[in-house]
PyMOL commands that place a pseudoatom at each C-alpha (Angstrom):
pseudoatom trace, name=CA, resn=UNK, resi=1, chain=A, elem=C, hetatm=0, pos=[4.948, -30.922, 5.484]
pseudoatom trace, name=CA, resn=UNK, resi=2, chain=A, elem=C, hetatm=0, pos=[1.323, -30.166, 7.088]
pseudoatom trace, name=CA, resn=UNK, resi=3, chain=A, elem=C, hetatm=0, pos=[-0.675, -32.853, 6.753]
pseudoatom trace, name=CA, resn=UNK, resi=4, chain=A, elem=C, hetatm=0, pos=[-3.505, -31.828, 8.435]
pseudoatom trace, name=CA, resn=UNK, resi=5, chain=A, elem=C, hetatm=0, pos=[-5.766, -32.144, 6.081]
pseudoatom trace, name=CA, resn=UNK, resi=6, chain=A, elem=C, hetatm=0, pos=[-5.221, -35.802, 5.809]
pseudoatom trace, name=CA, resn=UNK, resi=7, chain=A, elem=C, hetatm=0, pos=[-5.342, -36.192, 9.856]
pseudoatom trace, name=CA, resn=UNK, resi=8, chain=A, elem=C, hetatm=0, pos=[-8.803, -38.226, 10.978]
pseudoatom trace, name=CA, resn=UNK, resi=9, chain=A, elem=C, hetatm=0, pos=[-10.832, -36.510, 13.977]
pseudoatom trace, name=CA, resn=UNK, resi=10, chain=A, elem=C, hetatm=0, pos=[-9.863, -40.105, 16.041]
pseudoatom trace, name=CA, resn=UNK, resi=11, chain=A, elem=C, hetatm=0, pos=[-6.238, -40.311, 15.426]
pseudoatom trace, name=CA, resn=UNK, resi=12, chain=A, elem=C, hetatm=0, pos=[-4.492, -41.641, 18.290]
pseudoatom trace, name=CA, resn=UNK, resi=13, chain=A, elem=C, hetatm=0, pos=[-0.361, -41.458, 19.138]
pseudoatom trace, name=CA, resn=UNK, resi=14, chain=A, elem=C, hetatm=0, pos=[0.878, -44.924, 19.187]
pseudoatom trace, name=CA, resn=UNK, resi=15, chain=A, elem=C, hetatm=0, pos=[2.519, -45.293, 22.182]
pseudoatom trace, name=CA, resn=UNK, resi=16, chain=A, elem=C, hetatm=0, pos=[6.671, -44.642, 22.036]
pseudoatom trace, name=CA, resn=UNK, resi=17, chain=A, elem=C, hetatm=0, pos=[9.569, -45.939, 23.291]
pseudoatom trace, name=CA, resn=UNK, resi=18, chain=A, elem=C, hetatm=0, pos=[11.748, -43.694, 25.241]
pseudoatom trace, name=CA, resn=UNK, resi=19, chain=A, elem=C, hetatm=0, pos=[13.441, -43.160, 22.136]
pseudoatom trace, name=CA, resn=UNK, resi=20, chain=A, elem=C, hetatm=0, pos=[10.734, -41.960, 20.618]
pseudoatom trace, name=CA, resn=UNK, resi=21, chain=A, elem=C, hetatm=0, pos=[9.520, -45.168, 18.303]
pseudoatom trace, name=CA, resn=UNK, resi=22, chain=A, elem=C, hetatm=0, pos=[6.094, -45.582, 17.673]
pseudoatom trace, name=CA, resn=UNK, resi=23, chain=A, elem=C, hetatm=0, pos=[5.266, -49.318, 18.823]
pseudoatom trace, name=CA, resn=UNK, resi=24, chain=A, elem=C, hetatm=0, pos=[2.699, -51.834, 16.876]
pseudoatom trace, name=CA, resn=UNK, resi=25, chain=A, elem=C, hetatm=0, pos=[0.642, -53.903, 18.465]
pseudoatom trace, name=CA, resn=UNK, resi=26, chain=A, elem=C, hetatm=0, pos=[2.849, -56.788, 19.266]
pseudoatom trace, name=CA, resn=UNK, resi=27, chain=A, elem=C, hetatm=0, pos=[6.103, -54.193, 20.360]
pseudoatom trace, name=CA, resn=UNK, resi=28, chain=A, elem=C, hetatm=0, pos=[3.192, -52.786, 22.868]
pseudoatom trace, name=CA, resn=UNK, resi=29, chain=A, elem=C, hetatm=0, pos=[3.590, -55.755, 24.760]
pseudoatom trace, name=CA, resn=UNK, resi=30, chain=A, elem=C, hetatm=0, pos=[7.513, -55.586, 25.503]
pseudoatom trace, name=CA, resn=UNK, resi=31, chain=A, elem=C, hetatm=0, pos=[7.890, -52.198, 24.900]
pseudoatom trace, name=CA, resn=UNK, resi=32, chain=A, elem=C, hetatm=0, pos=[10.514, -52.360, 22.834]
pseudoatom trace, name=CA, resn=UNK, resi=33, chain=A, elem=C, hetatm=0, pos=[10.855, -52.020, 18.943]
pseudoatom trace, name=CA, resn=UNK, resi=34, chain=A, elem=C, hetatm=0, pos=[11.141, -56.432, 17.795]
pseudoatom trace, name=CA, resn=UNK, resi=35, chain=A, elem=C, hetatm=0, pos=[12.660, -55.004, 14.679]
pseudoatom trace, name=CA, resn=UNK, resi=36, chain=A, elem=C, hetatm=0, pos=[15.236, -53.403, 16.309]
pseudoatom trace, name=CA, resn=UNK, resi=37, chain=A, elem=C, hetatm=0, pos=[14.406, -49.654, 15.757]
pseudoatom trace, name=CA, resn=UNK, resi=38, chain=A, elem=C, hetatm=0, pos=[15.716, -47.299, 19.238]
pseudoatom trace, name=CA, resn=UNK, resi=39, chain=A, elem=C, hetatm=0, pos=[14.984, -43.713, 18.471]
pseudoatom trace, name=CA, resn=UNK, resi=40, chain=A, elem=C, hetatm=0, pos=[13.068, -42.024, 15.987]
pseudoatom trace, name=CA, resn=UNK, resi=41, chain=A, elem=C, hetatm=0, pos=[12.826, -38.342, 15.153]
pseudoatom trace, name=CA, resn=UNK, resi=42, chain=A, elem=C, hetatm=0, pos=[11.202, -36.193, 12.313]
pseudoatom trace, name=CA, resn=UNK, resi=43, chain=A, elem=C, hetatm=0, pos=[13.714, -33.913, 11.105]
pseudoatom trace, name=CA, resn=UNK, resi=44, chain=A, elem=C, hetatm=0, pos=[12.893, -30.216, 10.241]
pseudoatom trace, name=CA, resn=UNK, resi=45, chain=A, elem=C, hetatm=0, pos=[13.746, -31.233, 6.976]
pseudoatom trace, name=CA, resn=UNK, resi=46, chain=A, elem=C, hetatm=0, pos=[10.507, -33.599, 7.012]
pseudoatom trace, name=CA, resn=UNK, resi=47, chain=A, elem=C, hetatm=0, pos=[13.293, -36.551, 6.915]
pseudoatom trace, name=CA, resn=UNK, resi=48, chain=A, elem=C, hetatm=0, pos=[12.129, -38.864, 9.194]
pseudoatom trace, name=CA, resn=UNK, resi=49, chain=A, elem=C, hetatm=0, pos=[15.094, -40.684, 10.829]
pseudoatom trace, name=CA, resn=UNK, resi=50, chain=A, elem=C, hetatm=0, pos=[15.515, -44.069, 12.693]
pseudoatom trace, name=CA, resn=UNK, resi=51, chain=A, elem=C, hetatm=0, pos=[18.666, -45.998, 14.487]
pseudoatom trace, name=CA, resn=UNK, resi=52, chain=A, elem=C, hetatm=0, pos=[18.408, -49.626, 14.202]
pseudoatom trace, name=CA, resn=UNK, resi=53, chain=A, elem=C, hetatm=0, pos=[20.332, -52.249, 14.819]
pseudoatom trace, name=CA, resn=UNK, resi=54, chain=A, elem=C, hetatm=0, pos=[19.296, -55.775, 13.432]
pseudoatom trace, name=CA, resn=UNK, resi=55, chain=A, elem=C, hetatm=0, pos=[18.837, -58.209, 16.151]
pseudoatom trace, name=CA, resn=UNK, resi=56, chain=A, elem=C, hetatm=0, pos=[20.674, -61.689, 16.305]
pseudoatom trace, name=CA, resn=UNK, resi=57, chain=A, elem=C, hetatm=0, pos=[17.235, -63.374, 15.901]
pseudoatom trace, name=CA, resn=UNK, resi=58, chain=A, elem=C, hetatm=0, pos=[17.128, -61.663, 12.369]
pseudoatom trace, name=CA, resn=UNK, resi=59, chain=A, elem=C, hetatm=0, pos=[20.144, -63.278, 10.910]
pseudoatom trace, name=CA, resn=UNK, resi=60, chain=A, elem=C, hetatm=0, pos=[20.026, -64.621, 7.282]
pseudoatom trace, name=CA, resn=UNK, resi=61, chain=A, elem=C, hetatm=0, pos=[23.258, -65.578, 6.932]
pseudoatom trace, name=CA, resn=UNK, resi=62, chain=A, elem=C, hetatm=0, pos=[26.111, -66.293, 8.717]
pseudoatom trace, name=CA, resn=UNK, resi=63, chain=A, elem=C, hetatm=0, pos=[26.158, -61.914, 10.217]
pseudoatom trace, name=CA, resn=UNK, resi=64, chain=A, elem=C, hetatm=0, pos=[23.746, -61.230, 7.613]
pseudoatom trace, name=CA, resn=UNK, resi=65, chain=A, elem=C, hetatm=0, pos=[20.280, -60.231, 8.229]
pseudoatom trace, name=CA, resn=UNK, resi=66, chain=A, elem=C, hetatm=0, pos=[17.684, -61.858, 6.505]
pseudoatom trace, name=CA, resn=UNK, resi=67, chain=A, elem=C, hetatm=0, pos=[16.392, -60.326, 3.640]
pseudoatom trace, name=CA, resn=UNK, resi=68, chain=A, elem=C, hetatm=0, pos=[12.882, -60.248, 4.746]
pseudoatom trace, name=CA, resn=UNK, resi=69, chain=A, elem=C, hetatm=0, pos=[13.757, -58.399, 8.224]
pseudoatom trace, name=CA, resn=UNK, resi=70, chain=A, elem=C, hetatm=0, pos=[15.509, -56.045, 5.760]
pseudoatom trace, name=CA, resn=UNK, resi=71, chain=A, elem=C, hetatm=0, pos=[12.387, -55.692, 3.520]
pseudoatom trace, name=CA, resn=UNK, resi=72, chain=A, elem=C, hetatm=0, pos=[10.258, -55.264, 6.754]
pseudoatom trace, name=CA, resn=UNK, resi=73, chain=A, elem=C, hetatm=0, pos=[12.453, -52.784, 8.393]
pseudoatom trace, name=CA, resn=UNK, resi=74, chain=A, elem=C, hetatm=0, pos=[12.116, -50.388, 5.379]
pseudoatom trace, name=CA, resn=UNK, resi=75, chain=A, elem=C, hetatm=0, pos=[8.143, -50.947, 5.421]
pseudoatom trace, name=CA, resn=UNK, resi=76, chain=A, elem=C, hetatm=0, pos=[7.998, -50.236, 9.276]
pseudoatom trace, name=CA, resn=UNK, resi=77, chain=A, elem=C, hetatm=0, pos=[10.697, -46.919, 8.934]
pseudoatom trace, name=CA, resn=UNK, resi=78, chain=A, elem=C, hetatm=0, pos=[8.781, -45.918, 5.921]
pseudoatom trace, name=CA, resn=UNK, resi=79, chain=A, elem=C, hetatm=0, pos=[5.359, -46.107, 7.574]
pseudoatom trace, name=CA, resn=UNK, resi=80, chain=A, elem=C, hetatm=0, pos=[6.245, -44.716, 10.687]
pseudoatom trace, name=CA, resn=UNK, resi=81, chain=A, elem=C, hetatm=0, pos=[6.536, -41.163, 8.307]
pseudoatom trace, name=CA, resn=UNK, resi=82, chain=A, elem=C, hetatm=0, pos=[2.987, -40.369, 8.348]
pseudoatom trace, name=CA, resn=UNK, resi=83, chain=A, elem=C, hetatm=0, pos=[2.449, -41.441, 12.074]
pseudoatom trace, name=CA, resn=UNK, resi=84, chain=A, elem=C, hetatm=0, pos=[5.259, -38.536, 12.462]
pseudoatom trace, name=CA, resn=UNK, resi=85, chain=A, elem=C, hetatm=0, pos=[2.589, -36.349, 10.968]
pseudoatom trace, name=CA, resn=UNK, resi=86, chain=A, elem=C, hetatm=0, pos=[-0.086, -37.477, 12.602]
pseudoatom trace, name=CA, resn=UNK, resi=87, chain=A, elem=C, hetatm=0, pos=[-1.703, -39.497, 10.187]
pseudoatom trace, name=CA, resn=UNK, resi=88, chain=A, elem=C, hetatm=0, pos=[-2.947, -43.346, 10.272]
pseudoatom trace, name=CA, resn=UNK, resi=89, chain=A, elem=C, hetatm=0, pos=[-1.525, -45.528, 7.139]
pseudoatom trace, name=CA, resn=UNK, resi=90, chain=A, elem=C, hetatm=0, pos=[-1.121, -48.745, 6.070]
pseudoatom trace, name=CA, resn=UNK, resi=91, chain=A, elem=C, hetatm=0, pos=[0.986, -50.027, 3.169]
pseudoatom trace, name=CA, resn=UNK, resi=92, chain=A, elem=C, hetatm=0, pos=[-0.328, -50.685, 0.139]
pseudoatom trace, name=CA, resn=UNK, resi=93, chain=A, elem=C, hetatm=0, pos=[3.086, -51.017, -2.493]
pseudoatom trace, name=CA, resn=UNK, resi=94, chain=A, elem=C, hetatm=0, pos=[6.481, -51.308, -1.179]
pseudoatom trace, name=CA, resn=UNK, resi=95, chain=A, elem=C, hetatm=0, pos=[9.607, -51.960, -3.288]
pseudoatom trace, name=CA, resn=UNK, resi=96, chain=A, elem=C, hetatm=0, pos=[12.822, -53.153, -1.916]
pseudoatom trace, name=CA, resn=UNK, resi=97, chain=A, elem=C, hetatm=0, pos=[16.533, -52.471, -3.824]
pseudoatom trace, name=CA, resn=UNK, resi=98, chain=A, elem=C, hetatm=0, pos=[19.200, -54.852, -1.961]
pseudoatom trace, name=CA, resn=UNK, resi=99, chain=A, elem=C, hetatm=0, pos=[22.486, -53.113, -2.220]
pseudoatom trace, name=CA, resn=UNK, resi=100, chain=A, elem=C, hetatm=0, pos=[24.420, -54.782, 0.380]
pseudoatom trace, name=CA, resn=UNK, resi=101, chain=A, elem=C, hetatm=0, pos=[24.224, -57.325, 2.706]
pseudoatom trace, name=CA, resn=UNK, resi=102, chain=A, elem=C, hetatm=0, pos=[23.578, -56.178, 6.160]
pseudoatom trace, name=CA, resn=UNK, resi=103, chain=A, elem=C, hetatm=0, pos=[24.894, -56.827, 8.863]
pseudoatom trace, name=CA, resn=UNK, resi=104, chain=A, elem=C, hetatm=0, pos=[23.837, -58.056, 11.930]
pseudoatom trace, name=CA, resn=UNK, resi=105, chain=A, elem=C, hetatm=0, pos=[24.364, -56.548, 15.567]
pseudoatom trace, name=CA, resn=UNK, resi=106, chain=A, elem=C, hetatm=0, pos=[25.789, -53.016, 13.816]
pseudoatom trace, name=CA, resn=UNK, resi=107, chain=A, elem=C, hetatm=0, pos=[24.454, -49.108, 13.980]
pseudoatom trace, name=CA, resn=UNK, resi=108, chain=A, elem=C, hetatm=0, pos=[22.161, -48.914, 10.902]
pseudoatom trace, name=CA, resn=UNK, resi=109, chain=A, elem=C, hetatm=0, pos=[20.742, -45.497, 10.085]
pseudoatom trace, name=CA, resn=UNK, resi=110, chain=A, elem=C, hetatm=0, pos=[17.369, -45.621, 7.908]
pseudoatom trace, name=CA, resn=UNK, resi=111, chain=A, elem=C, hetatm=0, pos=[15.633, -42.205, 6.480]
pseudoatom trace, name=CA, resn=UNK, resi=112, chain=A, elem=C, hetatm=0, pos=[12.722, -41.692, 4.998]
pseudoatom trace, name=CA, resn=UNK, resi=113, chain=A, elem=C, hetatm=0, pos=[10.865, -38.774, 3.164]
pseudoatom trace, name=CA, resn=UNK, resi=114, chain=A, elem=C, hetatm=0, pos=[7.315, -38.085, 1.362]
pseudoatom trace, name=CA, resn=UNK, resi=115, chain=A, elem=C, hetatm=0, pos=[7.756, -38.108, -2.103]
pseudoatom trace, name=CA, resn=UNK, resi=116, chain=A, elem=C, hetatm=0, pos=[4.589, -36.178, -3.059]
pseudoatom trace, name=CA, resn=UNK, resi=117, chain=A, elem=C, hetatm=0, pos=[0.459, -36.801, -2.282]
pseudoatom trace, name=CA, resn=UNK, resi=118, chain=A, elem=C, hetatm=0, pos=[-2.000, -37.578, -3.727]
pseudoatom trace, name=CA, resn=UNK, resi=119, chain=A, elem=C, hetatm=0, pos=[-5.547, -38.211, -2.451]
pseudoatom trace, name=CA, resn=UNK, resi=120, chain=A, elem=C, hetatm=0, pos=[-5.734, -41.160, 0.061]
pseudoatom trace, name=CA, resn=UNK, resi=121, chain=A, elem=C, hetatm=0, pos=[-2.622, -41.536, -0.905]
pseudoatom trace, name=CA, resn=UNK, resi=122, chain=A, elem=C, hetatm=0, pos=[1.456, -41.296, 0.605]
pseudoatom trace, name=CA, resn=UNK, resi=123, chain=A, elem=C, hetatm=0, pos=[4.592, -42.005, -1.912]
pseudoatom trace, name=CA, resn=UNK, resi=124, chain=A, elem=C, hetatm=0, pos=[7.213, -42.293, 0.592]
pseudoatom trace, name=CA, resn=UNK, resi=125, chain=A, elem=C, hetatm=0, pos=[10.897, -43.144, 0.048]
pseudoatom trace, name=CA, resn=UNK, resi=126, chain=A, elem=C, hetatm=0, pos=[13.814, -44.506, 2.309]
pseudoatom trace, name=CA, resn=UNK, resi=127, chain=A, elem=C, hetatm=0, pos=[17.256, -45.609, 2.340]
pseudoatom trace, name=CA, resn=UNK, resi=128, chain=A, elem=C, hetatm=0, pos=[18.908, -48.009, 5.106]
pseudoatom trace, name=CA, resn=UNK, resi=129, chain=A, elem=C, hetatm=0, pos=[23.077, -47.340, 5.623]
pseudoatom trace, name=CA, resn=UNK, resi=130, chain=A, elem=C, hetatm=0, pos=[25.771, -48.742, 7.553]
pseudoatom trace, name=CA, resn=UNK, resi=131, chain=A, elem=C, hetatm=0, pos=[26.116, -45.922, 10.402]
pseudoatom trace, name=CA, resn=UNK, resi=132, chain=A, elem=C, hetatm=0, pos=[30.494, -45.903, 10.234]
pseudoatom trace, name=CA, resn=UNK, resi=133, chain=A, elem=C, hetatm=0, pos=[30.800, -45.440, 6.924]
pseudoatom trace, name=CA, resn=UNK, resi=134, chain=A, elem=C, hetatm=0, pos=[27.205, -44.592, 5.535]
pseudoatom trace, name=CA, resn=UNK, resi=135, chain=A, elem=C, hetatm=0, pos=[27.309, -47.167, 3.189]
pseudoatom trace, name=CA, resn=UNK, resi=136, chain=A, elem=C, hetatm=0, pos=[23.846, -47.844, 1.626]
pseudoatom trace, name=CA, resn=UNK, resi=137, chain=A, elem=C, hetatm=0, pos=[22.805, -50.990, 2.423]
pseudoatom trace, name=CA, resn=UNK, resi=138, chain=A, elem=C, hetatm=0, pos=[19.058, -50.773, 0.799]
pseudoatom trace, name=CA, resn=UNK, resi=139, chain=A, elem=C, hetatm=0, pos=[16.144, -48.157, -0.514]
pseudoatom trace, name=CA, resn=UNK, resi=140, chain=A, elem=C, hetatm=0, pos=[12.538, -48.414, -0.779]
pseudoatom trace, name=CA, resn=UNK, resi=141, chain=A, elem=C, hetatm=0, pos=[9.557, -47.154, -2.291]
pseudoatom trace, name=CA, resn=UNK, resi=142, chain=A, elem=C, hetatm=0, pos=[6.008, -47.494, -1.823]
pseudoatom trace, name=CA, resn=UNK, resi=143, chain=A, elem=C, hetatm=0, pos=[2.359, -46.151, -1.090]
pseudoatom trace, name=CA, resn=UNK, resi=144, chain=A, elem=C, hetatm=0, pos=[0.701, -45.818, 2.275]
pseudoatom trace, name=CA, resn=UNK, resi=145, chain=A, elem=C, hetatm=0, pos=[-3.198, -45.322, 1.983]
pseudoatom trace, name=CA, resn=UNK, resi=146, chain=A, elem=C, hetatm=0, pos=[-4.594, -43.356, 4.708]
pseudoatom trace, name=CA, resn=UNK, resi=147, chain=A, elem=C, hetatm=0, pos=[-6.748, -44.667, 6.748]
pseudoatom trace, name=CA, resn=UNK, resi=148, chain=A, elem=C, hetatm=0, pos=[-8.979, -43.731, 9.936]
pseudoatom trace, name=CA, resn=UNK, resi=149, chain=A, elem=C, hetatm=0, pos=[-9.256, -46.232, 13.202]
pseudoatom trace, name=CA, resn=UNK, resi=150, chain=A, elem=C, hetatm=0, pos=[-12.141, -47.608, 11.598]
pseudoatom trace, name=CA, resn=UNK, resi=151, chain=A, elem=C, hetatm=0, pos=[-9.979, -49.089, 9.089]
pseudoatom trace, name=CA, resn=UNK, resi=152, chain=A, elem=C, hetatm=0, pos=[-9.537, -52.261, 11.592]
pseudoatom trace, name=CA, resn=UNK, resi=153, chain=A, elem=C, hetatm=0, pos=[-13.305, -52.595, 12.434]
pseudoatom trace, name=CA, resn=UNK, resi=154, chain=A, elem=C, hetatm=0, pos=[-13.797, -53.089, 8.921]
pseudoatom trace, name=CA, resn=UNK, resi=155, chain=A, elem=C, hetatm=0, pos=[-11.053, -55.676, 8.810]
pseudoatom trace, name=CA, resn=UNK, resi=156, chain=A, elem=C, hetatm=0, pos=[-12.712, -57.617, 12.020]
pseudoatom trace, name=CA, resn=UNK, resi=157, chain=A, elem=C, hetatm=0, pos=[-16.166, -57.821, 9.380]
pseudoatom trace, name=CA, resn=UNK, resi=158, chain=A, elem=C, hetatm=0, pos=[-14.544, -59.105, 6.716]
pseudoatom trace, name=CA, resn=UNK, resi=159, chain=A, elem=C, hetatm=0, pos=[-12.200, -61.740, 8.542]
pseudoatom trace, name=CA, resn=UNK, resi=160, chain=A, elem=C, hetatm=0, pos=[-16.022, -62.594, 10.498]
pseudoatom trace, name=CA, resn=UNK, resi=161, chain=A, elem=C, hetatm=0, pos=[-17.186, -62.812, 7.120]
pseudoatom trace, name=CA, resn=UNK, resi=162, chain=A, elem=C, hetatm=0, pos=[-14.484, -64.995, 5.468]
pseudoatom trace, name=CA, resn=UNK, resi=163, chain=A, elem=C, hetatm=0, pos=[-14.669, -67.476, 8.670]
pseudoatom trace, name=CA, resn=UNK, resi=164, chain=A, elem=C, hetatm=0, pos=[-18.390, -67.787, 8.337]
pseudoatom trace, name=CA, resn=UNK, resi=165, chain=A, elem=C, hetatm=0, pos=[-17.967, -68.560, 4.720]
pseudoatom trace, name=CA, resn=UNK, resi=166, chain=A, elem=C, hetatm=0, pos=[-15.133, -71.283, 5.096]
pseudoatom trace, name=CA, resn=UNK, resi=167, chain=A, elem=C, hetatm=0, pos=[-17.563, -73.032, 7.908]
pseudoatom trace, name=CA, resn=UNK, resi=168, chain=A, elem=C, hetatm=0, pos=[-20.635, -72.890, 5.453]
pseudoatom trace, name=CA, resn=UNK, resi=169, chain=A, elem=C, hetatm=0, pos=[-17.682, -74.384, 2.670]
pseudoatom trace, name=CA, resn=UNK, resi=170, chain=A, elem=C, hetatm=0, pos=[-17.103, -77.423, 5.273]
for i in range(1, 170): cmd.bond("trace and resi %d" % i, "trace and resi %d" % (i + 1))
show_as sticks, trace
zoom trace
């Protein structure tokens, strides 16, 4: 899919892991994916593809991952599909389907895929599956908005903003 038409002038690569993740902000600082993500790759077939394993720190139940590591999994592998096409995103719908539990400390496989476009707008799609068997575990569905690198300049204003008006409130 070319997206360049969606692609701001100031778009900068995130750095990667060696396996080719994309880090956020707080993974900068270890290097390594907290979620548990170790390679990612967009396929020819614009299927972008992750291996994961959930870490122990993640567990829900007894071997089960949490359901919100599960939930935020999906909205990092699903967001990470327009920073594979060069474009800045942030989410502004995701919806989860629990199929399975899953489990904790195993080879997880997650996809995801652009449904179609629209303007501003990404409908992406994803599934998460047990590697051995490819079992699915959980799909998702949501809608990135595009956004340039002034997207978190605005944010700083409007957090300034908000404190300023909860000191006035005091």
């Amino acid at each position: 899919m070319a997206s360049t038409e969606w692609v701001g002038s100031d778009f900068q690569a995130p750095p990667r892991t060696d396996g080719g993740v994309a880090l956020c902000a707080a993974c900068r600082r270890t290097g390594a994916c907290r979620l548990g993500l170790s390679t990612e790759v967009l396929g020819a077939d614009d299927v972008a593809r992750f291996e994961i394993v959930c870490p122990p720190d993640h567990e829900g139940g007894p071997g089960v991952a949490h359901g919100g590591w599960t939930a935020g999994v999906l909205d990092e592998v699903l967001g990470h599909v327009p920073l594979l096409h060069g474009t800045l995103s942030v989410t502004k719908k995701l919806e989860v389907e629990y199929l399975r539990p899953v489990p904790v400390g195993r080879p997880l496989l997650a996809s995801g895929w652009v449904e179609r476009t629209e303007l501003g707008y990404w409908h992406i799609v994803g599934e998460l599956v047990l590697v051995a068997t490819q079992a699915p575990l959980a799909r998702a569905r949501g809608v990135w908005a595009l956004r340039d690198r002034s997207h978190f300049a605005r944010y700083e204003r409007w957090l300034a903003e908000q404190d300023a008006t909860a000191a006035t409130e005091q």
